[in-house]
N, C-alpha and C positions, 0 to 999 in steps of 0.2 A: 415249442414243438414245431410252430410254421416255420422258423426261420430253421431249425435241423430239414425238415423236407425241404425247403427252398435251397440249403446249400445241399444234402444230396444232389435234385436234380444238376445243379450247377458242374457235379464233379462230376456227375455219368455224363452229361451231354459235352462234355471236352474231351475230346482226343488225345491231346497233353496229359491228362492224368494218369492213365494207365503209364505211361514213359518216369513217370515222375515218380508214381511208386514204386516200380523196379527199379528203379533206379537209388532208391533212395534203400528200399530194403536191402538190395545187395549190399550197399555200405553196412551197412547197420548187422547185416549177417558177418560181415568183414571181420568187426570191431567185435562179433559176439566172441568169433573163432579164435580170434586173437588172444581176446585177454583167457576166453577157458584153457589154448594151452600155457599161458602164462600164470596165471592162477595151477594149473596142476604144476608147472614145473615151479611155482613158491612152494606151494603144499608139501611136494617132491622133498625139495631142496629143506626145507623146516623140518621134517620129521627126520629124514638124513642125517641132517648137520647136528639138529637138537640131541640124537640118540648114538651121533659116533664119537662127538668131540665139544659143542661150544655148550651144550647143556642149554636149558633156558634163558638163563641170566647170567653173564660173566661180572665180577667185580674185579677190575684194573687200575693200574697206577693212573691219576690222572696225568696230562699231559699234553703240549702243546704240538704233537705231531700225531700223524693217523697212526693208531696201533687195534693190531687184530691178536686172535690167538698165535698168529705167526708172527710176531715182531711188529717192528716200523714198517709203514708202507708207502711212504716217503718213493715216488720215484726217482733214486737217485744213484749213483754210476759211483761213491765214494763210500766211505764207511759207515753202518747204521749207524743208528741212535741207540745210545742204552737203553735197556729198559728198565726202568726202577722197580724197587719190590715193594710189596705193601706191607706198610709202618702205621701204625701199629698194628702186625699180622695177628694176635690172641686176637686183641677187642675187637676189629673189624670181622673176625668169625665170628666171635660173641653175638655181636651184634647181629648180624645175618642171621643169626639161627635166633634169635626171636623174633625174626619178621613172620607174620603166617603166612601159611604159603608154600613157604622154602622145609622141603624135606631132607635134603641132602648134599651135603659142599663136599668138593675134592679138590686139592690145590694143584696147581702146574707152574714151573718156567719152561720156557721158549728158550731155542736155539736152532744154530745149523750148522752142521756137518759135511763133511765126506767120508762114506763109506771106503776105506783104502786097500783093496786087495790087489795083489799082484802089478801093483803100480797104477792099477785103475783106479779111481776116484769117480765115486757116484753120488752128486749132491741130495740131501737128506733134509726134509725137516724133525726137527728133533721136541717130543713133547715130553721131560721131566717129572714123572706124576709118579706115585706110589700104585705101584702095576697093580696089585689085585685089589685095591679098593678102585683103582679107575677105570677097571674093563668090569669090575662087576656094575659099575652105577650105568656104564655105556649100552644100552641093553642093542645097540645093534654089533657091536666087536664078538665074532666070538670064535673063539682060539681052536685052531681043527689039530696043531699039533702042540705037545709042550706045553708050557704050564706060563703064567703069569709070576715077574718075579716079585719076593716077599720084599718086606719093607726092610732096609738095611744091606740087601744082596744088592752085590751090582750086573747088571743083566739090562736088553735088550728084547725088544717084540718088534716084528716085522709085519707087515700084511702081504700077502700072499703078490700082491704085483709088485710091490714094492721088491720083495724078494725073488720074481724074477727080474724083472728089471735088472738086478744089481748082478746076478748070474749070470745073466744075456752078456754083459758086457765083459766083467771080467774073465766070463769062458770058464766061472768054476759052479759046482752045486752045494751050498753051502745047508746045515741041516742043525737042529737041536745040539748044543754042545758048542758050534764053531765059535772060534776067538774071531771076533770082529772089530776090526782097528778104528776109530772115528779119530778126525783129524779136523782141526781146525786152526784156522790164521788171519791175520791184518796185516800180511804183506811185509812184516817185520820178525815179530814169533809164531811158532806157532805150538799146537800143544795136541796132543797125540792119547787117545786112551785107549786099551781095548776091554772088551766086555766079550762076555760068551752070551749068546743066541740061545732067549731059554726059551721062548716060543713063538709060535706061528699062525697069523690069526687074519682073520677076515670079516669086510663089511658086510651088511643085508645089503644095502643097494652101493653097488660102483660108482662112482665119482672120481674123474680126474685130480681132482683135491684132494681127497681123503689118502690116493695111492703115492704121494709123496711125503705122508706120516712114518716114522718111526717111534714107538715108543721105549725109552730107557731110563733107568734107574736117574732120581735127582742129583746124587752127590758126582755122578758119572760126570752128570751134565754142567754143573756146579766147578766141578775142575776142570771141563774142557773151555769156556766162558772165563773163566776165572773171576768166579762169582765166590764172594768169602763169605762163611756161614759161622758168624758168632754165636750164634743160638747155645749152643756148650757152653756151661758158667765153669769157671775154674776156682777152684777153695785155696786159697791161701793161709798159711798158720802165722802165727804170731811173731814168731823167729824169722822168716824171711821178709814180712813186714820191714822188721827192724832193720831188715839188708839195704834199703830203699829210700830210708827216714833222711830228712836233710842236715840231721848232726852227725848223719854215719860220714867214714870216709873210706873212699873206695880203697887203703893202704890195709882195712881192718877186713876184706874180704881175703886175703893173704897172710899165712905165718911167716913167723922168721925164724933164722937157723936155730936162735935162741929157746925157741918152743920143743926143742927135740933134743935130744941125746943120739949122737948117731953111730955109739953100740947099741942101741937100741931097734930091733925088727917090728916093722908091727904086722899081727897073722891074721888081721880081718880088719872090714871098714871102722873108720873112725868115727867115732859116737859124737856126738856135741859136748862133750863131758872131757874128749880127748879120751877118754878109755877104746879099748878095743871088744871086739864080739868075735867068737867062733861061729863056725860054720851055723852050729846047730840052732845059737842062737840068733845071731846076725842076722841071718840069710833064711833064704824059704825052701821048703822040700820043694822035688820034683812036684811032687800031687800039689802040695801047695800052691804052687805059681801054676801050674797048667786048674787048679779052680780059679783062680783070680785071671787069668787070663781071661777064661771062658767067660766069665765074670762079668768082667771089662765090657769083651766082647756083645755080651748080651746090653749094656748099660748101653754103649754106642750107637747101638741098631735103634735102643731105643728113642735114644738122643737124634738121632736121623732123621726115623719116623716122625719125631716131635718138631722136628725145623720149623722155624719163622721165618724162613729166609724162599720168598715164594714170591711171583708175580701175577698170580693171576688167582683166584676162587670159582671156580665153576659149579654153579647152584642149579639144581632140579626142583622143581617145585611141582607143588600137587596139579592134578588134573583140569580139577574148575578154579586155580588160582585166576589172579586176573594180574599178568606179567606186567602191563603196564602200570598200575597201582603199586606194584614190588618195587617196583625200579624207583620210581617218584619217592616211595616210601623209603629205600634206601638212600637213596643221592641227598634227601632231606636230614636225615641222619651223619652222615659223613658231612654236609656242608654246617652240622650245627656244632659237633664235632673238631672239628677243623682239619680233618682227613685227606690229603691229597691221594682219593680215589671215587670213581665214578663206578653207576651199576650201569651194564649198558643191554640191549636184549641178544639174540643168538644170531641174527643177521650184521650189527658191527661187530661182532665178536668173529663172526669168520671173515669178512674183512672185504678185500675187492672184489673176488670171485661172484658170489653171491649180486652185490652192485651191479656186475656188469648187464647182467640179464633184466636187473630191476627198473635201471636207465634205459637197456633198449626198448622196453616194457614203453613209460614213457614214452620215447620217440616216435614209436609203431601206433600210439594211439596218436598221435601228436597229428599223424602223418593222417589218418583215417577220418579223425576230425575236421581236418581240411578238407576230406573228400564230403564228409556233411555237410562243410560252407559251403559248400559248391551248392550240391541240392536244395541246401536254404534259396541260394542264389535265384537258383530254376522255379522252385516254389514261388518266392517273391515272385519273381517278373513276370513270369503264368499270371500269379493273381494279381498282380498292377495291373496288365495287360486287361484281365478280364474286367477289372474292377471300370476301366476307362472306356471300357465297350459297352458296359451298364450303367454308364452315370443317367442315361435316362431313365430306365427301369429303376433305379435307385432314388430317383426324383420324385418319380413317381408313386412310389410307394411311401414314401415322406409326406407328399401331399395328401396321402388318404389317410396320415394321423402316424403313421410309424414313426417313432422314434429315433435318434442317434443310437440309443443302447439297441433298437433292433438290427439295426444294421450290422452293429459291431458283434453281435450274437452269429448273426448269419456269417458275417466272411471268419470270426475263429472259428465256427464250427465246420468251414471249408477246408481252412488248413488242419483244423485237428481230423477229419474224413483222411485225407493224402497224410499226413504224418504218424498220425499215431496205428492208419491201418499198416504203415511200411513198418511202421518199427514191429507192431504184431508178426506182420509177414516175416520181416528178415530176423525176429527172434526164433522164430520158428525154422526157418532154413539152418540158421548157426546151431540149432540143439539140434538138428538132422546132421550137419557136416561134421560135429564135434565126436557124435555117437559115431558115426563114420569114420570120423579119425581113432577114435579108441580102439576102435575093433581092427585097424588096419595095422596097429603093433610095427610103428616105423622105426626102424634101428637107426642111428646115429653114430656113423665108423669118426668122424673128421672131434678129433681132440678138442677144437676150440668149441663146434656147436654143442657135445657134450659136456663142455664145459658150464656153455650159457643157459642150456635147458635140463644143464644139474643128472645130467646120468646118458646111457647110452636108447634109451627108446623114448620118443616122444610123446609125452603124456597131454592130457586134456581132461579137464573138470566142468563140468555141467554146474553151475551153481546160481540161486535164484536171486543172489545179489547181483549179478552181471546182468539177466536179463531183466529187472528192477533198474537200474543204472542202463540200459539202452531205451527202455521205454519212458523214463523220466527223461531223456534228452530226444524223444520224441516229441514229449510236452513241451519242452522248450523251443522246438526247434518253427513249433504251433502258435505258441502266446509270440513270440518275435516274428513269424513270418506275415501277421495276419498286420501288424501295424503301420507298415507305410502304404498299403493297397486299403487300408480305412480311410487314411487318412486321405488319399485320394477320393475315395468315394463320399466323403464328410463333404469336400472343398466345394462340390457346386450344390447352389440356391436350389429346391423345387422347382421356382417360375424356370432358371435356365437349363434344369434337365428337363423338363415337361418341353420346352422348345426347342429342343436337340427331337425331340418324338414327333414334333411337328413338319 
């Protein structure tokens, strides 16, 4: 307790100290404000991105280049990279749905477009997902016109910017029902689809990201990419087997004139038998073929919905999962597996967008932490200074039995007085400026900053991990500053600080 009252007085009786802790808590308030709107605009940017589009956890094709839910993100000026699908797509779901955790998968491919009306072209990203089960699991999408299309239809969803955007330019108002042309190329073919506009739909929060989303039917997508989808098995009979075998000869897929009689008419198809069938029997009624049509029809859709032919899994998991565990716990499975696919969380899943704000995150603390060296800097050479203006007081107290560890008690509990009362201070300023900011509701018109702080008004989070992580780097800044001004004050004898007092 003497050496806390001995470094008190030491920091009231300097003039410097007051400079020192303003100085140092402004930083420290800097650093508080910083990361709370950076922390709001991740929080922002996680519940967004998790509820409009990348879900919790994506599972992707592994791969040797960056890929997000929007393709390759390769900067590069020539043609993307494909993107593979995942093989084996059943057991890779299988699998996923017994990890706990994971409540609900919906599969996507990736592509891009242009919107092509009236000779204008409006480039597009295009997410291929089965519309009504993927706006329903999205619980921030929600459709103000028109409906979601069913699994098997081919159809298009727009969001509300996205769909003016595309009006703005082409000069037209396009509504529920339009035929909309999508159009794609590499500069040598290209391939051309249209779909009708079944509906019209909208984020909870705005994102310059999210407003260049389309979403349309898979197989739409599938042929504009020209992406081939085996998934369909085909039955073969026994008789055409035989067409194919390596003792047949292609002379025996052909009659010769000798096989016929040609007075001979024949008044329906020819059977394998060489007999003939009438109408009635032959052939199928009207009703007949329009049920087998329908039939078909319905088998197909189903065959659709049922596709294996997908690049991505996007998984929601329960509330108190713990994502990081999923992830580990998946990737361990697929590498034991021998699965060329990776789980990855919702932040590589939407890709550089998100990064770019997380780097300047980084850089801004990078930059503020500099401004703390600084004030270590000030701190030190204050207490050198002081420390070499007391070598005889410090001698002297040595001589009357004090110890090294007393000493050393006294000048930390100097620096922890100036550092840890600034970090108090400038915690306490930063949860003043932050509340401040929250209530000021700043709009953000410039596209790139809405970009970086994940929406159009600038948010800020209060949170007691941030002020916990400035007052632990006030401790630090306390145990490091106190030790080269000890070690100064260690270096002289008693006898020559007692004759420095002489």
């Amino acid at each position: 307790m003497y050496a806390l009252r001995l470094a008190l007085k030491n920091v009231i009786s300097r003039k410097s100290s007051v400079v020192i802790i303003l100085f140092i808590s402004f930083a420290i308030a800097l650093l508080f404000v910083s990361n709370a709107v950076f922390d709001g605009t991740d929080h922002g940017l996680e519940r967004t991105f998790i509820n409009s589009f990348t879900g919790n956890i994506v599972l992707r094709p592994k791969v040797d280049f960056p890929l997000s839910l929007f393709g390759d993100e390769t900067p590069v000026t020539g043609k993307l990279s494909e993107i593979p699908t995942l093989v084996p797509y059943a057991k890779i779901k299988e699998a996923a749905l017994k990890v706990e955790g994971i409540k609900a998968l919906v599969p996507q491919i990736t592509g891009y477009a242009a919107v092509n009306i009236n000779d204008t072209r409006v480039p597009i990203s295009l997410f291929g997902v089965p519309g009504q089960q993927y706006t329903s699991l999205m619980s921030s999408i929600k459709i103000v016109e028109g409906r979601a299309f069913k699994d098997g239809e081919a159809g298009l969803l727009l969001n509300t910017d996205a769909l003016e955007r595309i009006n703005k330019a082409a000069k037209v108002k396009l509504g529920i029902g339009s035929d909309i042309q999508l159009l794609t190329g590499d500069g040598v073919s290209f391939s051309i689809r249209s779909v009708p506009l079944t509906g019209i739909y909208t984020y909870d929060s705005q994102n310059p990201t999210l407003s260049g989303i389309a979403l349309v039917s898979p197989q739409t997508l599938r042929d504009l990419v020209g992406m081939q989808d085996f998934s369909e098995s085909v039955d073969i009979d026994e008789s055409q087997i035989n067409l194919i075998e390596d003792d047949s000869s292609i002379d025996d897929l052909f009659g010769s004139s000798e096989d016929f009689d040609g007075n001979e008419a024949v008044d329906g198809p020819v059977l394998n038998d060489g007999g003939s069938s009438d109408g009635a029997s032959g052939g199928l009624s009207g009703g007949e073929a329009g049920g087998d049509s329908s039939e078909a029809s319905g088998e197909n859709a189903a065959l659709q919905a049922e596709s294996s032919v997908w690049s991505y899994l996007i998984c929601m998991t329960d509330s108190s999962a713990n994502e990081d565990k999923i992830i580990k716990q998946l990737n361990k499975v697929f590498k034991e597996n021998e699965w060329a696919v990776q789980a990855v969380n919702w932040r590589d899943a939407a890709g550089g967008s998100v990064y770019i704000s997380f780097y300047l995150r980084i850089i801004f603390n990078i930059g503020i932490v500099l401004i703390l060296l600084t004030g270590f800097i000030v701190v030190n050479n204050t207490l050198t200074v002081s420390s070499i203006s007391r070598i005889g007081e410090t001698g002297t107290i040595r001589a009357l039995g004090a110890k090294r560890g007393f000493v050393i008690r006294e000048f930390l509990c100097e620096t922890s007085l100036l550092t840890i009362t600034s970090g108090i201070i400038g915690c306490l300023l930063g949860c003043l400026f932050t509340f401040m900011l929250q209530k000021a509701h700043i709009g953000i018109s410039n596209t790139y900053l809405a970009q970086l702080f994940g929406g159009k008004t600038l948010s800020a989070t209060i949170t007691a991990s941030n002020a916990i992580q400035n007052l632990a780097l006030s401790v630090i800044l306390a145990v490091v500053g106190c030790v080269y001004p000890v070690r100064v004050a260690l270096r002289a004898t008693p006898v020559e600080a007692m004759r420095r007092q002489v």
